[in-house]
N, C-alpha and C positions, 0 to 999 in steps of 0.2 A: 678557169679557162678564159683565155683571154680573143683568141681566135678557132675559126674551126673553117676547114671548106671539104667536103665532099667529093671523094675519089672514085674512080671506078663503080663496080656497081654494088658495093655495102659497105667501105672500108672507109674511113674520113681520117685527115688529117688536123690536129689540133696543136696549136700554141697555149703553153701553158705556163702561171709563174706561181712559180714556188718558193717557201722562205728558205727551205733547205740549200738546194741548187740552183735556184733561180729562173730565168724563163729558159721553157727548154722546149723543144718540138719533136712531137709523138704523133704516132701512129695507131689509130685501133683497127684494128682487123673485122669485119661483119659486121660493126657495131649499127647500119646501118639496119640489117634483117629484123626482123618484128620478134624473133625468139632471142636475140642478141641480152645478156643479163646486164650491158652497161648499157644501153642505147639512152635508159633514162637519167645517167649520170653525166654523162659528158655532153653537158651544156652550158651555153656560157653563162655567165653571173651564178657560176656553185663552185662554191668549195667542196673540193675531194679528198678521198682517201685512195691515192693510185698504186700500183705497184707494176714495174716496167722492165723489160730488158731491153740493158742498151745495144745498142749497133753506131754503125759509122754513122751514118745519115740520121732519120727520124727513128729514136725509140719506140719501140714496139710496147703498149699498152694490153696488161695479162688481165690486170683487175680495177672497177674502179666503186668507189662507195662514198656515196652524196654525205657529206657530212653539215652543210647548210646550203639554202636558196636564196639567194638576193634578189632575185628575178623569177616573181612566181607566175605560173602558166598564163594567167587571167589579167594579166601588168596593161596595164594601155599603154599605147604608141610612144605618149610622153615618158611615164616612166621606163619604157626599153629603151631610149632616145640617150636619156638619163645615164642609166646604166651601163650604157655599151659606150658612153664617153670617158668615162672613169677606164674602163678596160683599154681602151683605146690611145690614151695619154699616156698608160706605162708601157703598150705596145709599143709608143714611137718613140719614148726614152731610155729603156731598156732593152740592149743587147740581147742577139742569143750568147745562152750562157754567162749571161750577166748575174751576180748576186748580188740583191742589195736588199737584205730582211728590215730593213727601217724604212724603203718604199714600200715594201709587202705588209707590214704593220699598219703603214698609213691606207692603204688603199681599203684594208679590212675594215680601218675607223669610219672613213670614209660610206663605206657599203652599209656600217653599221648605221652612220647618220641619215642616211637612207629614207630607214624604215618608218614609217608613218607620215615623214616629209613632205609636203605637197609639193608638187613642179619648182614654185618661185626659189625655195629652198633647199631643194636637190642643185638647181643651178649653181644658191649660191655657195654650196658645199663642192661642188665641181672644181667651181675657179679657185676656192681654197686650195683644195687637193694640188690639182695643177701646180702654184705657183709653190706649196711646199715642195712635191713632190723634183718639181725639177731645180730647185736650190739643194735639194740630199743630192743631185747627181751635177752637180755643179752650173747652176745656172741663175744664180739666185738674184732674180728681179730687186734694182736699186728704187727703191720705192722712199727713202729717208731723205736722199740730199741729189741735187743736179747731178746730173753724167756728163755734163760740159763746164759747169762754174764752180760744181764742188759744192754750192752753198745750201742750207737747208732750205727741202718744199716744205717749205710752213704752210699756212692757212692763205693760201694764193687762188684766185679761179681763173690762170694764164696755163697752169700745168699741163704737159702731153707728154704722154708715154709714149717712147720710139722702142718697137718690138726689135728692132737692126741691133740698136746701144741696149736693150738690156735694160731701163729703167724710164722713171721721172725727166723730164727734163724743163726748164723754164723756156714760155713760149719765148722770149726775148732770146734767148740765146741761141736760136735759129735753126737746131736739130730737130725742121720738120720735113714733111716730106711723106714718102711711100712708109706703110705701117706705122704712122704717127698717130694717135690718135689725142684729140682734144678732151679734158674732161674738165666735167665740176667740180666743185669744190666737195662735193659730200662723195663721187664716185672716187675722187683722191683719197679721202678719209677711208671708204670703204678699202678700197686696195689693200692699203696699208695693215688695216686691220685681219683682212684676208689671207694674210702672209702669216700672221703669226697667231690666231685668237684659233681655238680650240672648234672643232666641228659641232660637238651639242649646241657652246653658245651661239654658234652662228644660225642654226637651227631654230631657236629660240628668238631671233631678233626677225624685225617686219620691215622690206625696204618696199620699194613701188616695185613693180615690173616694168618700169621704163630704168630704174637707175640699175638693176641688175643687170639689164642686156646693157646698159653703158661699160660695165666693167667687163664683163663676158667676151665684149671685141678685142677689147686689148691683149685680153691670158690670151686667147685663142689664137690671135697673131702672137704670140711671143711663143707657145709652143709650135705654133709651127715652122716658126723660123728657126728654134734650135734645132727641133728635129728635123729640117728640109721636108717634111711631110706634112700634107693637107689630112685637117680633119674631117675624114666622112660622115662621122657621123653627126656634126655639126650642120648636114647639109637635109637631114633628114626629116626633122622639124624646124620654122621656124618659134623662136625664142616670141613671147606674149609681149605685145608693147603698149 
């Protein structure tokens, strides 16, 4: 479940994505009432087992069966914060009616890397996801060579990523400005890595909490620039500096 809002007085509407059919928007019926048999299933951060009948508008939700929890009842702030961002990134890069089973694989690994993660490393599994997730739907952050001179960011500490162009760019070449941001030489290094290094190892590795939210500003402008949409739940907690 990727979104949910509440209708009338038991009935809730949910956004949901699927490997099958992809994101799709359903309707349960009562599920709000206290005798209701899904009321405990359709919540966000759980994989289901649904079964629906369509209609024009929002499908109509008959049955639904928790088949994992990413998001357990007793989660602190941070970790919902966490989680509802991951949900959140494919909400704004994925269509309704959009399939794409290679972001819904990713987002699983993702939820998997998760688990036992503390904050610093949910983060930095985040901006992974992100920058994979929206290069499978064609957006894929130039992190290797300039977007103005073409020439490789080697081992430089002039580099800024402009979320507008999509990549790296050298400070000398003059593409700064609105969504630019400057970085270090090891916040460079990290990007790059972030783009293509597998979710356990990144889980396994120890950066500061000050160089995590250095890279965290950039994805975060660059997903919302492709997707024209602000992330909320970005606004929910601030990141530890």
């Amino acid at each position: 479940m990727l979104r949910r809002k509440d209708v009338g007085e038991a009935d809730r509407f949910v956004v949901a994505f699927t490997r099958a059919v992809g994101k799709v928007l359903l309707i349960a019926k009562g599920v709000r009432r206290p005798i209701s048999r899904m009321s405990g299933h359709l919540e966000l951060g759980r994989s289901c087992r649904i079964q629906i009948v369509e209609r024009r508008s929002w499908s109509l939700i008959t049955q639904a069966e928790t088949i994992k929890t990413y998001m357990s009842a007793d989660a602190d702030l941070q970790e919902v914060r966490d989680t509802l961002a991951l949900l959140e990134v494919v909400d704004h890069i994925i269509d309704v009616n959009q399939r794409d089973s290679r972001v819904y694989d990713l987002l699983v690994a993702a939820l998997e890397a998760y688990q036992g993660a503390d904050s610093a490393r949910r983060n930095l599994i985040a901006g992974s996801f992100t920058l994979r997730a929206l290069a499978l739907v064609g957006y894929q952050a130039e992190l290797g060579t300039c977007i103005k001179c073409n020439k490789e960011i080697e081992d430089v500490q002039d580099a800024v990523f402009n979320a507008s162009r999509g990549g790296l760019v050298h400070k000398g070449c003059g593409l700064v400005g609105p969504g630019s941001f400057g970085l270090s030489l090891a916040a460079t290094k990290l990007l790059k890595r972030m783009a293509v290094t597998d979710f356990g190892l990144l889980a396994g590795e120890v950066h500061s909490a000050e160089l995590i939210s250095e890279v965290d500003r950039p994805v975060r402008a660059f997903v919302e620039w492709t997707s024209e949409k602000q992330l909320k739940t970005a606004k929910l907690l601030v990141l530890p500096t």
